[in-house]
VOZAPA-57018 format. One record per residue (C-alpha): x negated, y negated, z; residue number from 1; residue in three letters. Coordinates in nm, 4 decimals. Layout:
<recs>
@xx: X&yy: Y&zz: Z&n: NUM&res: ALA $
...
</recs>
This chain:
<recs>
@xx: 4.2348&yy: -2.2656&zz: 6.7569&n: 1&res: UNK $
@xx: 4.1177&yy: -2.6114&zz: 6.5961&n: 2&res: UNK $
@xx: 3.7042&yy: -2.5533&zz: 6.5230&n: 3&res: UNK $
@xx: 3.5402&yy: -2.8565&zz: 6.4749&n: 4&res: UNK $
@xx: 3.2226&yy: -2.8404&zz: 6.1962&n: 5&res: UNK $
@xx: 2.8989&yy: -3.0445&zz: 6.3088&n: 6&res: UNK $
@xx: 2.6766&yy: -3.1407&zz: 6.0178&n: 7&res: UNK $
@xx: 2.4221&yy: -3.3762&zz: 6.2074&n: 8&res: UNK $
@xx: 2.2343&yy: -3.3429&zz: 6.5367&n: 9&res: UNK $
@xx: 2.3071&yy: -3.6774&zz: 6.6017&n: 10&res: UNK $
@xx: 2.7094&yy: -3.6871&zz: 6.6197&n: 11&res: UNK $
@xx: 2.8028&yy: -3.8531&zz: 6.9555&n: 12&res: UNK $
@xx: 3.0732&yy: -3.5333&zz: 7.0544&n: 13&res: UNK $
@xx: 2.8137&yy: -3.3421&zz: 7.1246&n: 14&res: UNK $
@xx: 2.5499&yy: -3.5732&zz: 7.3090&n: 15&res: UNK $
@xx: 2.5828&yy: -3.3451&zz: 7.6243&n: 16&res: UNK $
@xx: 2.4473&yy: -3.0558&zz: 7.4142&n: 17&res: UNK $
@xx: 2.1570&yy: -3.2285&zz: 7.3021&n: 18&res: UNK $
@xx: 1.7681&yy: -3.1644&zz: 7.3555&n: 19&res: UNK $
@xx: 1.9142&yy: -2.8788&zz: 7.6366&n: 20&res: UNK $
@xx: 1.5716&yy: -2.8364&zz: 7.8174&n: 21&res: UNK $
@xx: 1.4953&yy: -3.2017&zz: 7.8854&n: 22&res: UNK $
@xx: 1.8693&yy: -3.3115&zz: 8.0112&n: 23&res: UNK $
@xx: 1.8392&yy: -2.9486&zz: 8.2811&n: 24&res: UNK $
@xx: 1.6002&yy: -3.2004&zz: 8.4627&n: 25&res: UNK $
@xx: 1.8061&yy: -3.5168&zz: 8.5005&n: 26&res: UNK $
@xx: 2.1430&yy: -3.3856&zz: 8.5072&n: 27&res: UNK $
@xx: 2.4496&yy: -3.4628&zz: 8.2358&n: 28&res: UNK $
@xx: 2.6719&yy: -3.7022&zz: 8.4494&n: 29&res: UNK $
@xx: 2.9301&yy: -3.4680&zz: 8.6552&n: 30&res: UNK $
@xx: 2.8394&yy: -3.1932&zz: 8.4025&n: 31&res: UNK $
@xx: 2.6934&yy: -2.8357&zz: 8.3479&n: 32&res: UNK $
@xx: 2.6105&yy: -2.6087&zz: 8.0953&n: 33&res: UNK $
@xx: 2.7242&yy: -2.2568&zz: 8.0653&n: 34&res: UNK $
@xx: 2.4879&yy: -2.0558&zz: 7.7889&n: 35&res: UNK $
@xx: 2.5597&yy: -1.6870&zz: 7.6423&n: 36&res: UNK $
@xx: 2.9062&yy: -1.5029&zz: 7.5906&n: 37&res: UNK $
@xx: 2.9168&yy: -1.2953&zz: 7.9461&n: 38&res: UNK $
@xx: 2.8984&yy: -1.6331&zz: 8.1278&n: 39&res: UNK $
@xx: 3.1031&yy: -1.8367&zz: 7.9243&n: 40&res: UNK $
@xx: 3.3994&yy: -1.5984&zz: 7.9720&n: 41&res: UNK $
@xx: 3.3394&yy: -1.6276&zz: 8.2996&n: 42&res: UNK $
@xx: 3.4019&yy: -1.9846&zz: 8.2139&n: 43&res: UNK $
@xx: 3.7081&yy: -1.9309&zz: 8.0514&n: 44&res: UNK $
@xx: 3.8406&yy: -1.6621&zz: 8.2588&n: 45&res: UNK $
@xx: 3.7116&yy: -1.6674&zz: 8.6229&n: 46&res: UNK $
@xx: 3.5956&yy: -1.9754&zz: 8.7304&n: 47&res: UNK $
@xx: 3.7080&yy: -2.2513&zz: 8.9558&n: 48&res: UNK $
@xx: 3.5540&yy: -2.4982&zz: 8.7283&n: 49&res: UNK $
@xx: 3.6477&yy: -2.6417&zz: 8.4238&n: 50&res: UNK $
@xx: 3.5168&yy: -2.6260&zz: 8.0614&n: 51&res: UNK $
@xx: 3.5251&yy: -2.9404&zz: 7.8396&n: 52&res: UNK $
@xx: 3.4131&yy: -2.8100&zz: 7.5317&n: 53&res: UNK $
@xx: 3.2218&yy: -2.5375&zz: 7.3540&n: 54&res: UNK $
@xx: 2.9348&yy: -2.5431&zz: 7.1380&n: 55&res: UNK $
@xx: 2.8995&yy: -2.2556&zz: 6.9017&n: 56&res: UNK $
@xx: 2.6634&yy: -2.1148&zz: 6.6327&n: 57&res: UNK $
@xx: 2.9647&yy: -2.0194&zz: 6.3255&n: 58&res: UNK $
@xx: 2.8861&yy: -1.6714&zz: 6.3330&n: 59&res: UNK $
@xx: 2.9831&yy: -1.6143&zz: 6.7425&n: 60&res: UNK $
@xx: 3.3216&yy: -1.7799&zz: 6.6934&n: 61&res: UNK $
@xx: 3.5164&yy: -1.4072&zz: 6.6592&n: 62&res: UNK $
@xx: 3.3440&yy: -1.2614&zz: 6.9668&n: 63&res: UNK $
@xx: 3.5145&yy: -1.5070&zz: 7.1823&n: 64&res: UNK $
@xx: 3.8283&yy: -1.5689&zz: 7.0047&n: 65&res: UNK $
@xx: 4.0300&yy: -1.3594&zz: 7.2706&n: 66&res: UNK $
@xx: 3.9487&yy: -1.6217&zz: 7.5774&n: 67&res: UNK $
@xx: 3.9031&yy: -1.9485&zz: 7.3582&n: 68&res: UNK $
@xx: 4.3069&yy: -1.8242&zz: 7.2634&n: 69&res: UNK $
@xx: 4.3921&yy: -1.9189&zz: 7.5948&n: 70&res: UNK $
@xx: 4.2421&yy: -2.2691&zz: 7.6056&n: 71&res: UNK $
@xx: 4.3985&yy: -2.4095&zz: 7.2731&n: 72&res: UNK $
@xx: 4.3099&yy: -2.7829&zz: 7.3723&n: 73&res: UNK $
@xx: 3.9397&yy: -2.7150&zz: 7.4251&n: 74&res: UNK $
@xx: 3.7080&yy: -2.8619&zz: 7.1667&n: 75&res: UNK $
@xx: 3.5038&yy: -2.6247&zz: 6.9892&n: 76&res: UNK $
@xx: 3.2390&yy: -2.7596&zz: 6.8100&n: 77&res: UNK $
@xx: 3.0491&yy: -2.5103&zz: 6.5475&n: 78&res: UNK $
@xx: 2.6868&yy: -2.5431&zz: 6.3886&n: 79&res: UNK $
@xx: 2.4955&yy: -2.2940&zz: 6.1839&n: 80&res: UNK $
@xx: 2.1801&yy: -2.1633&zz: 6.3345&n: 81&res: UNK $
@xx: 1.8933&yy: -2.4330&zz: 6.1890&n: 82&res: UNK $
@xx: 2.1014&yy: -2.7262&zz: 6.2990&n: 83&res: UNK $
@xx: 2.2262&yy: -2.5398&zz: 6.6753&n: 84&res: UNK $
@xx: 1.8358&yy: -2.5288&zz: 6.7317&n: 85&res: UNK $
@xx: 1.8167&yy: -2.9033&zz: 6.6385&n: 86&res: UNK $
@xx: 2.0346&yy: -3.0207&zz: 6.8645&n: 87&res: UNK $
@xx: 1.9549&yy: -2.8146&zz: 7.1907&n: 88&res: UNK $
@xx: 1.5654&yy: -2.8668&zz: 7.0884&n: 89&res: UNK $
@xx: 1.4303&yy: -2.5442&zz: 7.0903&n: 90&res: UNK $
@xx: 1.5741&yy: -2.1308&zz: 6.9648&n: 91&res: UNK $
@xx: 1.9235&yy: -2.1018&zz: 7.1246&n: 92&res: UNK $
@xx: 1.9419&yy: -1.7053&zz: 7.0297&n: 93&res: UNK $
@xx: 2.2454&yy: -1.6834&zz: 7.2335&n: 94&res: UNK $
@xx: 2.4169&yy: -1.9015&zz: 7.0107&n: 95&res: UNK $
@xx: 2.6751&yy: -1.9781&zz: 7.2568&n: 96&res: UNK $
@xx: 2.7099&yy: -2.3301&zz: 7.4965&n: 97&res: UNK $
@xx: 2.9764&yy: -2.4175&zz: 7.7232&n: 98&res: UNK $
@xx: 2.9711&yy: -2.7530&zz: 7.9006&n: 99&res: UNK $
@xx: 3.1911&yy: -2.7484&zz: 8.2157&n: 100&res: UNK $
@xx: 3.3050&yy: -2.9882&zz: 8.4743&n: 101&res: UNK $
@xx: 3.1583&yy: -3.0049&zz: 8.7731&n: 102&res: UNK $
@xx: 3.4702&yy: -3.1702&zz: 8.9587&n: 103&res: UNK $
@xx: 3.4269&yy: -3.2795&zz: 9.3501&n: 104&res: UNK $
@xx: 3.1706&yy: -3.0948&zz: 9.5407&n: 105&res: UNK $
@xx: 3.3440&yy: -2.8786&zz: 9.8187&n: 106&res: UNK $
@xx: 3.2843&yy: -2.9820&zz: 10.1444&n: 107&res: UNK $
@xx: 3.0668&yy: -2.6751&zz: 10.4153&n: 108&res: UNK $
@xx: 3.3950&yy: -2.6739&zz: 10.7101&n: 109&res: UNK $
@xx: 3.6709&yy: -2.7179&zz: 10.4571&n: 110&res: UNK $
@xx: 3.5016&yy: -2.3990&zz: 10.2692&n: 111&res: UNK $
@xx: 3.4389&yy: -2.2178&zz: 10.5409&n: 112&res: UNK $
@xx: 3.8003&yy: -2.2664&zz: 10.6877&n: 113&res: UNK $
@xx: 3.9756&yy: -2.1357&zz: 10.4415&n: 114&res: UNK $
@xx: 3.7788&yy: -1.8304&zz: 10.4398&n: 115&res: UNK $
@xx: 4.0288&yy: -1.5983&zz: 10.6575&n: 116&res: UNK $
@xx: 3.9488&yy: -1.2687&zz: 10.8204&n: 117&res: UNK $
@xx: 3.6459&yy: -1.0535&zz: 10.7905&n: 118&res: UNK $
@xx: 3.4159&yy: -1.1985&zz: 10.5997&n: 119&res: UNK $
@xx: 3.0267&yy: -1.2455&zz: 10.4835&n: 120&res: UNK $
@xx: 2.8662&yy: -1.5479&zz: 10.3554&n: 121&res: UNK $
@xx: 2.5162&yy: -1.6154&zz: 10.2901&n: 122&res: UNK $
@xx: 2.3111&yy: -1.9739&zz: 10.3786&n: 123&res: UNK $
@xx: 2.0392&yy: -2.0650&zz: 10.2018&n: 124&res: UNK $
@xx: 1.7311&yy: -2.2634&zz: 10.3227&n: 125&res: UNK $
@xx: 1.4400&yy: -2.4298&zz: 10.0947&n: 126&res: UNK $
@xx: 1.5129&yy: -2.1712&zz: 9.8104&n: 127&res: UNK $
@xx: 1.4146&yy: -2.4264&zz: 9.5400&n: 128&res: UNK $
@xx: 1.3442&yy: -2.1224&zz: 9.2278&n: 129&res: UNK $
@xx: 1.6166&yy: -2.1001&zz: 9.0311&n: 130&res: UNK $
@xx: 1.5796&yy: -1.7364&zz: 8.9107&n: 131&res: UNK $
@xx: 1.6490&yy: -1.6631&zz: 9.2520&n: 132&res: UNK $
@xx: 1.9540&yy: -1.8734&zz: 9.3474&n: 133&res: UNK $
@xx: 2.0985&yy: -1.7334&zz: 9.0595&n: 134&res: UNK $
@xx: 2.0480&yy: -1.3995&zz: 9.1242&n: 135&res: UNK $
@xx: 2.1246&yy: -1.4367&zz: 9.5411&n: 136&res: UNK $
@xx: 2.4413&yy: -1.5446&zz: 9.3803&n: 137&res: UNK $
@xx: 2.4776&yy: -1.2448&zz: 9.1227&n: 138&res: UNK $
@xx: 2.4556&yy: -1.0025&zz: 9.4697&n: 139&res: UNK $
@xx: 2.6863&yy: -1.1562&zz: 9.6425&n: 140&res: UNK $
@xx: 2.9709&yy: -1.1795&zz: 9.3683&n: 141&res: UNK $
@xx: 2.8742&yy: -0.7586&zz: 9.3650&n: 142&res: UNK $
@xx: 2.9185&yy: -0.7521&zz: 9.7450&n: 143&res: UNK $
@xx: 3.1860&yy: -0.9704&zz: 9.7672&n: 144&res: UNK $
@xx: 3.0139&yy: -1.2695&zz: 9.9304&n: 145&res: UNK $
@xx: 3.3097&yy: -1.5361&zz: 10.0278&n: 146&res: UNK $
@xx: 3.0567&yy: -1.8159&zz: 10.0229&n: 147&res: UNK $
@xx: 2.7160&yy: -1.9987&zz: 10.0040&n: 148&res: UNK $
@xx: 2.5749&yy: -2.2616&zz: 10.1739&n: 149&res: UNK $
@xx: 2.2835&yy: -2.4446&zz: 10.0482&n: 150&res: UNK $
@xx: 2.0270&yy: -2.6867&zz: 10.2520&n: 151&res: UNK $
@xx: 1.9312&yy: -2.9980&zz: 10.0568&n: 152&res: UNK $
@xx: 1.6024&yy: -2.8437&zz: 9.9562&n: 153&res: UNK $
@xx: 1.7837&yy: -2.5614&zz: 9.7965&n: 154&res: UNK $
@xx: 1.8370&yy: -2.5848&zz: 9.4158&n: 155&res: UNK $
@xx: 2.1146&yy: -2.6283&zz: 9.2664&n: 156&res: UNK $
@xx: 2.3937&yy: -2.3155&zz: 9.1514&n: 157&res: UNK $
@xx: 2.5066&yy: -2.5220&zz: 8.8571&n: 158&res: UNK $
@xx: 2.1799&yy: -2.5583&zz: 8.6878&n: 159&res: UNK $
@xx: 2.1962&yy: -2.3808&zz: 8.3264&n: 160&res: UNK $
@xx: 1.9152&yy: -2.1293&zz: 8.4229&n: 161&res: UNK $
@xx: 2.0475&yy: -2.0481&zz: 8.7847&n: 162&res: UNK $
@xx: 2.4063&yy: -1.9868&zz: 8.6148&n: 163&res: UNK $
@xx: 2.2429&yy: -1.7550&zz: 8.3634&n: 164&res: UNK $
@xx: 2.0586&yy: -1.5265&zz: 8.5424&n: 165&res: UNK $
@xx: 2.3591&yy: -1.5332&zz: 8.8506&n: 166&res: UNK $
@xx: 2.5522&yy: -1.3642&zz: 8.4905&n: 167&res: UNK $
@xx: 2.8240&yy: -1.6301&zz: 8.6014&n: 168&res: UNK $
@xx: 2.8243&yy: -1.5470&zz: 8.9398&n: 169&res: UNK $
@xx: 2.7877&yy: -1.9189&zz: 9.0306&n: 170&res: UNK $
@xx: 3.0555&yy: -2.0064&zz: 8.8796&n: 171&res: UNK $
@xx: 3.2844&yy: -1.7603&zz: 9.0408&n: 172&res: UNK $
@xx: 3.1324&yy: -1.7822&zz: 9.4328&n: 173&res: UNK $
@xx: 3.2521&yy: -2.0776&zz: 9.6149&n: 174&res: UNK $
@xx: 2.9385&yy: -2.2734&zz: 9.7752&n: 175&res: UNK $
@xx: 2.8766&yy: -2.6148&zz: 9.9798&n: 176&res: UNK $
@xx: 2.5813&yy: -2.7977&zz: 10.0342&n: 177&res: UNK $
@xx: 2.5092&yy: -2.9052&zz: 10.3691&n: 178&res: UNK $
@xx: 2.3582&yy: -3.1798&zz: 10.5183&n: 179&res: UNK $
@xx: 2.0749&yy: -2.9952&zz: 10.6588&n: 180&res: UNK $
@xx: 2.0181&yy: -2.6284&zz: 10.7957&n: 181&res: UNK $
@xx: 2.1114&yy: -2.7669&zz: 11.1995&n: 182&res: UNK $
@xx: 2.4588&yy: -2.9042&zz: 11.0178&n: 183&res: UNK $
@xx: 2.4767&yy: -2.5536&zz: 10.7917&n: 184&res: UNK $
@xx: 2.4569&yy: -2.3783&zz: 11.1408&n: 185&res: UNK $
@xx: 2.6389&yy: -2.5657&zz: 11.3133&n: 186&res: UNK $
@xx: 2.9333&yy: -2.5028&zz: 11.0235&n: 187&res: UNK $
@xx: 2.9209&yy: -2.1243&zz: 11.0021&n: 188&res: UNK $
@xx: 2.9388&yy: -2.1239&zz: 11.4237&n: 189&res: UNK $
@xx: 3.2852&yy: -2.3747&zz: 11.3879&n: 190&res: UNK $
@xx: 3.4216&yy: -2.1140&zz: 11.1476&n: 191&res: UNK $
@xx: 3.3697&yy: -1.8695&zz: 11.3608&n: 192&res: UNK $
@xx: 3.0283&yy: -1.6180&zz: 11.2014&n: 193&res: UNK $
@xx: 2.7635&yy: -1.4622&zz: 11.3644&n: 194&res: UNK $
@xx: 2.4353&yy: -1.5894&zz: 11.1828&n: 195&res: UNK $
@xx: 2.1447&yy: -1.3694&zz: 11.1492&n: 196&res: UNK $
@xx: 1.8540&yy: -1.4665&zz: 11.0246&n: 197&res: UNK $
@xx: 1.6943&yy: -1.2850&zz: 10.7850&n: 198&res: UNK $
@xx: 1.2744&yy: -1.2429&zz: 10.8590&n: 199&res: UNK $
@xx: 0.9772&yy: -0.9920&zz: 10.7813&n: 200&res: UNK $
@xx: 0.8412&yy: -1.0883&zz: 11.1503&n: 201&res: UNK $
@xx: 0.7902&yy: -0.7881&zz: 11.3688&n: 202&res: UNK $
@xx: 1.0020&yy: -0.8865&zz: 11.6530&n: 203&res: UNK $
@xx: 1.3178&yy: -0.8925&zz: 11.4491&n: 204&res: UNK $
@xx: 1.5423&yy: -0.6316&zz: 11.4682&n: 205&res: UNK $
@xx: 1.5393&yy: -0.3703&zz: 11.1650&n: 206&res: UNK $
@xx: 1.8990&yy: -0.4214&zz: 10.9703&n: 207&res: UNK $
@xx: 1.9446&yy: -0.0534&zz: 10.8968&n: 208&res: UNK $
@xx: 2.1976&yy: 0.0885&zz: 11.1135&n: 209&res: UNK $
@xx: 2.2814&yy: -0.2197&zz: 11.2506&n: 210&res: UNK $
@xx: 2.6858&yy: -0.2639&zz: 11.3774&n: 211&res: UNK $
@xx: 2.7852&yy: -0.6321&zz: 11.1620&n: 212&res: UNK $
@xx: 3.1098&yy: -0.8472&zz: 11.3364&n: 213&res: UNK $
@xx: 3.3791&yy: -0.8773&zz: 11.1162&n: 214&res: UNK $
@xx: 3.2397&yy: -1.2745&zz: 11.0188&n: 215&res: UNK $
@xx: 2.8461&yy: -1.2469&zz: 10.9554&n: 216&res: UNK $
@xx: 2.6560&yy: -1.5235&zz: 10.8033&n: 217&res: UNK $
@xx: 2.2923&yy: -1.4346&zz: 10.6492&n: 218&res: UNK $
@xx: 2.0525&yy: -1.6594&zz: 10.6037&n: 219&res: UNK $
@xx: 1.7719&yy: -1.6649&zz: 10.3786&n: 220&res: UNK $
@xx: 1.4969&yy: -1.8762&zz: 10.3710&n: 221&res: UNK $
@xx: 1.2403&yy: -1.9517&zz: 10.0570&n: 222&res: UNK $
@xx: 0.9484&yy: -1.6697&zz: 9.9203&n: 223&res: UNK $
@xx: 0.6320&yy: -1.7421&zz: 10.1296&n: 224&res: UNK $
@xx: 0.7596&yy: -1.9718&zz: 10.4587&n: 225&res: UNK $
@xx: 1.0465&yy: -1.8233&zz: 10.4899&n: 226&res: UNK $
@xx: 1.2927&yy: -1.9706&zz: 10.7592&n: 227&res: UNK $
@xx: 1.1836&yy: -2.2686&zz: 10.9332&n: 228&res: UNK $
@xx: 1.1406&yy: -2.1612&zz: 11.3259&n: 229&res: UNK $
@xx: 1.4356&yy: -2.3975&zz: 11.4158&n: 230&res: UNK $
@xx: 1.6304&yy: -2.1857&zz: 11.1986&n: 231&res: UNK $
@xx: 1.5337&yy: -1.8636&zz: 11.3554&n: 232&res: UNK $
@xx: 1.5880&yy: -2.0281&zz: 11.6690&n: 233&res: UNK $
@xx: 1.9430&yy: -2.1100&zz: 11.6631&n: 234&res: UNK $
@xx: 2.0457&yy: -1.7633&zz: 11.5266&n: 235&res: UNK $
@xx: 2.1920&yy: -1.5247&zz: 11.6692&n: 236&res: UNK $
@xx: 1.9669&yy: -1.2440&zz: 11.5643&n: 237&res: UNK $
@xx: 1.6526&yy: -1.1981&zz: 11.3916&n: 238&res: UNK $
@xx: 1.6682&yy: -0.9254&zz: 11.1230&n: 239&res: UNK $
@xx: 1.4513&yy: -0.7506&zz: 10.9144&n: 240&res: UNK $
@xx: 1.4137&yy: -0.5072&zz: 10.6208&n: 241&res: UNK $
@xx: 1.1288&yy: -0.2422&zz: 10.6736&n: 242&res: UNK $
@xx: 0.8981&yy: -0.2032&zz: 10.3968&n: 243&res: UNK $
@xx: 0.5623&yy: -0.0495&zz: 10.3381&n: 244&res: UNK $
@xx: 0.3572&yy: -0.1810&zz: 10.6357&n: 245&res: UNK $
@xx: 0.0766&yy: -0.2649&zz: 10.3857&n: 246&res: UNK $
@xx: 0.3017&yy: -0.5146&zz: 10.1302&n: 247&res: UNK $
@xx: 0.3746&yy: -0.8302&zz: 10.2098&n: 248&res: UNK $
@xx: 0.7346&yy: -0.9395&zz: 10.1427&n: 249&res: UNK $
@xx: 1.0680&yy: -0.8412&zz: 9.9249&n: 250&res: UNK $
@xx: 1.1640&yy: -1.0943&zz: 9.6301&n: 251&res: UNK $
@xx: 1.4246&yy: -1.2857&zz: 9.8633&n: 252&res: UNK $
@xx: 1.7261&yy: -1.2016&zz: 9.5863&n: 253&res: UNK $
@xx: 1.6288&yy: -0.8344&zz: 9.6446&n: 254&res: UNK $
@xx: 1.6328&yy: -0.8838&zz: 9.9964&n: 255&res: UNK $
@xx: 1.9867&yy: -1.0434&zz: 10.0093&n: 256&res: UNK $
@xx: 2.1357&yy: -0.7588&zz: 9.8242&n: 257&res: UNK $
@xx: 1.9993&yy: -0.4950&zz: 10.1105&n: 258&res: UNK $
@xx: 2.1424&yy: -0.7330&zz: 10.3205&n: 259&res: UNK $
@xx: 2.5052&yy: -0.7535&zz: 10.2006&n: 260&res: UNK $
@xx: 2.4957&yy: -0.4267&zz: 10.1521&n: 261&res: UNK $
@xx: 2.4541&yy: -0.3081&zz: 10.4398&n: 262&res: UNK $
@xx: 2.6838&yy: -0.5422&zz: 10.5971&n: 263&res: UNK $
@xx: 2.9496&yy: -0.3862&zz: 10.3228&n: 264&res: UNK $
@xx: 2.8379&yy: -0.0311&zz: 10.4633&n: 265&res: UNK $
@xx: 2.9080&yy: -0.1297&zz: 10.7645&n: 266&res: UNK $
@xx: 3.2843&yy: -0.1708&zz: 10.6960&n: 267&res: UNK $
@xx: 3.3298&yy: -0.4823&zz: 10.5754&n: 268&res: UNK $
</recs>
């Protein structure tokens, strides 16, 4: 395994690895960036994505030497501490970077078709925060979600916070963006799911106890609006997750994880 020392913040190798926090907001040109070891081995190891190098601070090169063995072409470059700081622009305490590929973005019908059987998916409407995304993502790799589908105003999977707090998750759970939530709908009824629509409104049905088909499609709508009425119009069902009658709402990742639960209770 060929490591490659860095001695200045300014060598062009690593330009995609550079001032981290200002390049989240206008993209790296087909790429991503993969941060800590748990999500860079999901990287290495799980993903449908491809890494193109690694950035590393010299004394985390031995915790991954077991998965970087398996990728003897990659680039590795390696930095002590002061000058890893310098060239992401601020702390990187993980000390770990991966910068991956994003490849060609999959298309909603193609996903959904080659989803066979009994399945669950979850579509996702306006959810612009990307601690959620990422962790509406982490609950459905632990319920075994076979896909997302995002709206435009959704944000995006692949952005370096949403893959961190998703621990990988995005990386490892197929999604589509669709042309709008009529077009995502319109999708998940072609491939054959029932789509219920996921709403603290009183004349939705509660989802406890409820009898899932063997394809069920969620959807989840941002913190505060929630679904747009269109939405809840063309779905199948209205759901909803009792609470205390005198709080307002769940955090929408906590209420997609009572969701696919239940649907996985329910024999799925």
């Amino acid at each position: 395994m060929p490591l490659i020392p860095l001695s200045s913040p300014d060598d062009p190798r690593i330009a995609v690895y550079r001032h981290v926090r200002e390049r989240d907001l206008v993209g790296r040109e087909g790429r991503f960036l993969a941060e800590g070891e748990v999500v860079v081995r999901v990287l290495l190891t799980k993903s449908r994505f491809q890494a193109e190098s690694l950035l590393l601070e010299e004394r985390r090169v031995a915790a991954l030497e077991d998965v970087l063995a398996l990728h003897p072409e990659l680039p590795v470059y390696v930095a002590p501490q002061a000058l890893m700081n310098e060239i992401a622009g601020f702390p990187i305490h993980r000390g770990i970077l991966a910068a991956g590929l994003r490849g060609e973005d999959l298309a909603p019908d193609a996903l959904l078709a080659s989803i066979e059987g009994p399945a669950v998916v979850v579509g996702l409407e306006g959810i612009a925060n990307h601690d959620n995304v990422g962790g509406i993502f982490r609950n459905g790799a632990a319920f075994g979600a076979k896909a997302v589908l995002l709206d435009p105003t959704s944000c995006d999977p692949l952005y370096r916070k949403a893959i961190r707090v998703s621990v990988g998750a995005a990386l490892r759970v197929p999604f589509a963006r669709s042309a709008s939530s009529a077009a995502m709908i319109e999708s998940l009824r072609r491939a054959g799911f029932a789509i219920f629509a996921l709403t603290p409104r009183p004349d939705a049905k509660p989802i406890e106890g409820f009898a899932f088909p063997e394809r069920t499609a969620f959807l989840l709508g941002a913190e505060g609006p929630g679904l747009s009425d269109a939405t809840l119009d063309a779905a199948d069902e209205r759901l909803r997750i009792d609470i205390e009658s005198d709080f307002d709402s769940l955090n929408v990742a906590a209420a997609s994880a009572i969701a696919l639960h239940a649907a996985r209770t329910a024999g799925r």
